[in-house]
C-alpha positions in Angstrom: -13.5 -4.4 -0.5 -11.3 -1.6 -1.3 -7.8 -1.6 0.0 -7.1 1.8 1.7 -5.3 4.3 0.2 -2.1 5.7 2.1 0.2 9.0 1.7 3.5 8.6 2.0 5.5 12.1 2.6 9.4 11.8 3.0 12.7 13.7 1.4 14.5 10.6 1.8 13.6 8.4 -1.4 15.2 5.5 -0.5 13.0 5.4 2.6 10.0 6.5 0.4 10.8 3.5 -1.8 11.3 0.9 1.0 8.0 2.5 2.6 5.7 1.8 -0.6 7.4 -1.5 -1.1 6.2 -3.0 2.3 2.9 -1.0 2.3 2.2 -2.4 -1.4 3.0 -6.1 0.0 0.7 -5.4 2.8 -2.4 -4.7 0.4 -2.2 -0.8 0.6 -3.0 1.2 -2.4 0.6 4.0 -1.5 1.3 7.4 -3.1 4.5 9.2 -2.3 5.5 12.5 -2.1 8.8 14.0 -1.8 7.5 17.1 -0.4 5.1 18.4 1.6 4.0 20.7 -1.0 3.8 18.1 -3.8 1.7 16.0 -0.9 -1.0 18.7 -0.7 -1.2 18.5 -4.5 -1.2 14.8 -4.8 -4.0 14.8 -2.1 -6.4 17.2 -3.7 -6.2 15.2 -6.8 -6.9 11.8 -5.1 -7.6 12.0 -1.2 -6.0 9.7 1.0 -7.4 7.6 3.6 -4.5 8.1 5.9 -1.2 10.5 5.9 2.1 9.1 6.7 4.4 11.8 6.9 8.0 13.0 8.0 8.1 15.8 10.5 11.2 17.3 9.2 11.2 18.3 5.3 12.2 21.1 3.2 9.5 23.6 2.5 6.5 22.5 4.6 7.1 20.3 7.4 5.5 18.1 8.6 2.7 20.0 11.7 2.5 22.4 8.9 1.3 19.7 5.8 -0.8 18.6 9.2 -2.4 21.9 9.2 -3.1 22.3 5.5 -4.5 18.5 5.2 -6.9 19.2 8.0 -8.2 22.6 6.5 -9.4 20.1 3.3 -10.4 17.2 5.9 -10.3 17.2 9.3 -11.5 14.2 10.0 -7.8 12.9 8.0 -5.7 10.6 10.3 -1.8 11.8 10.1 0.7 10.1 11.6 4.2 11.6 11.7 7.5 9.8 11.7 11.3 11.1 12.9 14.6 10.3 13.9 14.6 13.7 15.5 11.6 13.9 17.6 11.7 15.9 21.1 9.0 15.7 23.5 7.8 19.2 23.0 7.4 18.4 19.0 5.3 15.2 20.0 3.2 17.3 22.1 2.7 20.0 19.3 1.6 17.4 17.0 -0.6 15.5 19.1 -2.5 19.0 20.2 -3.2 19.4 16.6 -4.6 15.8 15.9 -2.0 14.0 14.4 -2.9 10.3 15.1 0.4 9.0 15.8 4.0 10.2 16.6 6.3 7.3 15.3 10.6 7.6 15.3 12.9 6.0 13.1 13.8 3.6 12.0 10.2 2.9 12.1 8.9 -0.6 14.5 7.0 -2.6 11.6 4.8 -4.1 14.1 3.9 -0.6 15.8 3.2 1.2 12.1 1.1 -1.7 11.7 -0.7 -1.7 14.3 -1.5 2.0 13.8 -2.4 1.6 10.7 -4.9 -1.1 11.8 -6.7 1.4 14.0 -7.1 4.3 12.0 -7.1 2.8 8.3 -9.8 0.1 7.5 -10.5 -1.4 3.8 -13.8 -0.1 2.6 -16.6 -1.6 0.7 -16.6 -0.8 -3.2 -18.1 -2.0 -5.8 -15.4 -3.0 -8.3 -14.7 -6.2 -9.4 -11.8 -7.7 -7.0 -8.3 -7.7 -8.9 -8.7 -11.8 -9.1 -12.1 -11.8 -10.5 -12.3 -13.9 -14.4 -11.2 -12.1 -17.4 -13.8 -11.5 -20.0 -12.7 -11.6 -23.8 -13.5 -12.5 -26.7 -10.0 -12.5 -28.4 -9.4 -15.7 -29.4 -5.8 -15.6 -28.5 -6.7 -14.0 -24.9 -9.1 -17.0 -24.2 -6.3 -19.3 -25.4 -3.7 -17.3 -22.7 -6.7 -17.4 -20.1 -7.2 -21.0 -20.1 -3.5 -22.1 -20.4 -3.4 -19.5 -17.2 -5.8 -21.6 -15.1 -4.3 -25.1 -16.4 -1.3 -24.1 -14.9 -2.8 -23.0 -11.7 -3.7 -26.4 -10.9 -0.5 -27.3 -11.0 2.6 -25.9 -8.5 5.2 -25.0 -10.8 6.6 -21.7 -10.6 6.0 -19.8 -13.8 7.6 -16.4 -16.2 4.9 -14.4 -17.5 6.5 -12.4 -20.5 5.4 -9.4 -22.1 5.3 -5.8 -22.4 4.8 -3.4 -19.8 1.3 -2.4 -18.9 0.0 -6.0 -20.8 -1.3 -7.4 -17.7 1.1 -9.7 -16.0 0.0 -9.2 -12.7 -3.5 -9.4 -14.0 -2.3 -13.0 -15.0 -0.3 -14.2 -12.2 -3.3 -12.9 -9.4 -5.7 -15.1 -11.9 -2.7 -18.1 -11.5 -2.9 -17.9 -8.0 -6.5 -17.3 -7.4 -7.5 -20.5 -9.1 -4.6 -22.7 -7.5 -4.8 -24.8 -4.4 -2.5 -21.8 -2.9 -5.5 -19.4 -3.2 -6.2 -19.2 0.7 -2.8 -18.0 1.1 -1.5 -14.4 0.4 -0.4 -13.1 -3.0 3.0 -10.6 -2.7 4.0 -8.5 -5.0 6.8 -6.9 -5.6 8.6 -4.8 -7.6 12.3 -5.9 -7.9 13.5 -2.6 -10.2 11.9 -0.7 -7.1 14.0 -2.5 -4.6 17.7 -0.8 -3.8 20.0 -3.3 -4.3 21.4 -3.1 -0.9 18.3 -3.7 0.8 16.8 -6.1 -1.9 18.0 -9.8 -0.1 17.1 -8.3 3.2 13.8 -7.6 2.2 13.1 -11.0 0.4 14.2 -13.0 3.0 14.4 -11.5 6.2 17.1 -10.9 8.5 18.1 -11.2 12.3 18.1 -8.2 15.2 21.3 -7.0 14.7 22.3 -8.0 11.2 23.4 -4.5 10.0 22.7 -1.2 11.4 19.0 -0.2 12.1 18.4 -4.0 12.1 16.5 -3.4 15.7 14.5 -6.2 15.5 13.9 -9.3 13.0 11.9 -9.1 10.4 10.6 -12.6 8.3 11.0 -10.9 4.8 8.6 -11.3 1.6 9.5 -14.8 0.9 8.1 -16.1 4.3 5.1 -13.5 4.1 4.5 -15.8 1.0 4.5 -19.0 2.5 1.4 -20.9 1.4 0.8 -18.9 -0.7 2.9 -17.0 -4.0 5.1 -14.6 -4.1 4.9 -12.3 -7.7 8.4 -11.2 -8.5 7.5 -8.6 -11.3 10.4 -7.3 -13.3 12.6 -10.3 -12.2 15.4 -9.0 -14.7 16.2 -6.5 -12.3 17.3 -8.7 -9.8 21.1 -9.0 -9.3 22.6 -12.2 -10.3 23.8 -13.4 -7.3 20.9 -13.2 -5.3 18.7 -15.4 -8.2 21.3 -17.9 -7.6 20.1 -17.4 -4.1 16.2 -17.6 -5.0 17.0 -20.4 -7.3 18.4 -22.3 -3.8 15.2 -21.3 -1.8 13.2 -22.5 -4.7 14.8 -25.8 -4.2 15.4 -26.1 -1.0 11.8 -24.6 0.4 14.2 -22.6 2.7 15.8 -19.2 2.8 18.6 -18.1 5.5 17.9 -14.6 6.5 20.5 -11.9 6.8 22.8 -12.1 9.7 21.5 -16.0 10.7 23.2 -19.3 11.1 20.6 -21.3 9.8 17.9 -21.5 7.1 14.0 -21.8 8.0 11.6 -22.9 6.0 9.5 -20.7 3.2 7.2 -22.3 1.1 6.5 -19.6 -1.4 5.3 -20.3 -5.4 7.2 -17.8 -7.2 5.4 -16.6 -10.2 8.3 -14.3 -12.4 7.7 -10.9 -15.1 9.5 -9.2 -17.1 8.8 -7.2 -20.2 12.5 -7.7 -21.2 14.1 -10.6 -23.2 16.1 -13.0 -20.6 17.9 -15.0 -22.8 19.5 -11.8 -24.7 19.8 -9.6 -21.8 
């Protein structure tokens, strides 16, 4: 199966970033667009299954990128997001098909939900992203088979190498052949994380923690548990949150922003980086 392919449209990039971040951990395949005019173009080069899009934006907004996505499909599903909606706006985009009318800061579990109900995975014929590796390098078979030896094992492991060498190729082949493999495999990107949002996002945080904190959310880490969590460019990270991660790797527990106590995340943390740790 095919993981969907979503549209994200927003002149906020922070909110773009954080978007594709938990859409990408959630098994989407996420494009972004700053613009609705860069979001047309993006779509007649690869067409999405589903539109996410701000209402308010620079240049086209967001009924108007509804309009011009539905004269190239109108079968599309568009939903629209904003911390400015009025009733009257809802209504206009509703008459003119949009899906779903969502306001900021955006309920996880209602985008979710939405995206449920208009955005299924689809058959294809590819070979899934954990499927064996084929080679007759002699090296690669010697990487390949020191890969699944280590699988068997639940040590948490730094995949080196240079960018666009395979590492997540690697650590979904680690993880596929270990006793985790029922669990889920979460990637992220830690040089696509602000650094104000980045411990939030791995481990969680209370209702209330900081501003727009409406609601808890369990974070990446526990969205892991079972299973591994792939922390690609780990260099990125700030320092004092890997001494942090080094204490939920030891402990099994993380504290989430804003609580009193820790709770329990049993994530295996498999590391990449295409820089040099030790002379960074």
């Amino acid at each position: 199966m095919t993981a969907p392919h979503l549209l994200v449209v927003d002149d906020d990039e922070s909110l773009l970033r954080l978007l594709e971040l938990r859409l990408t951990a959630r098994h989407y395949r996420v494009t972004t667009a700053t613009s609705g005019d860069m979001a047309l173009k993006l779509f007649r080069q690869a067409p999405a299954d589903l539109v996410l899009t701000d209402l308010r934006m620079d240049g086209l907004n967001g009924i108007q990128l509804l309009e011009q996505l539905h004269a190239l499909d109108s079968t599309l599903p568009v939903v629209i997001m904003t911390a400015h909606g009025s009733i009257p706006e809802a209504v206009d985009a509703t008459q003119k098909g949009v899906v779903a009318f969502l306001t900021k800061p955006l309920d996880t579990e209602a985008l979710e939900s939405v995206l449920a109900q208009h955005c299924q995975p689809h058959a294809d014929t590819a070979a899934p992203p954990h499927a064996p590796v084929s080679t007759r390098n002699p090296h690669m078979r010697s990487l390949l088979e020191t890969a699944v030896r280590v699988a068997q094992s639940d040590v948490h492991v730094l995949i080196t190498g240079e960018s666009g060498t395979g590492k997540e190729v690697f650590a979904r082949l680690i993880h596929s052949r270990s006793h985790r493999h029922a669990g889920e495999f979460v990637a992220v990107n830690c040089g696509a994380l602000p650094e104000g949002l980045m411990e939030a996002e791995l481990f969680g945080y209370v209702k209330g923690a900081f501003t727009g904190a409406t609601r808890a959310r369990d974070g990446l880490f526990r969205q892991a548990s079972g299973g591994t969590l792939f922390l690609d460019e780990i260099g990125e990270m700030p320092l004092p949150l890997q001494v942090k991660l080094l204490r939920a790797l030891q402990d099994k527990q993380v504290r989430p922003v804003g609580a009193d106590t820790p709770v329990c995340a049993d994530a295996r943390i498999i590391s990449a980086t295409h820089v040099d740790l030790e002379q960074a």
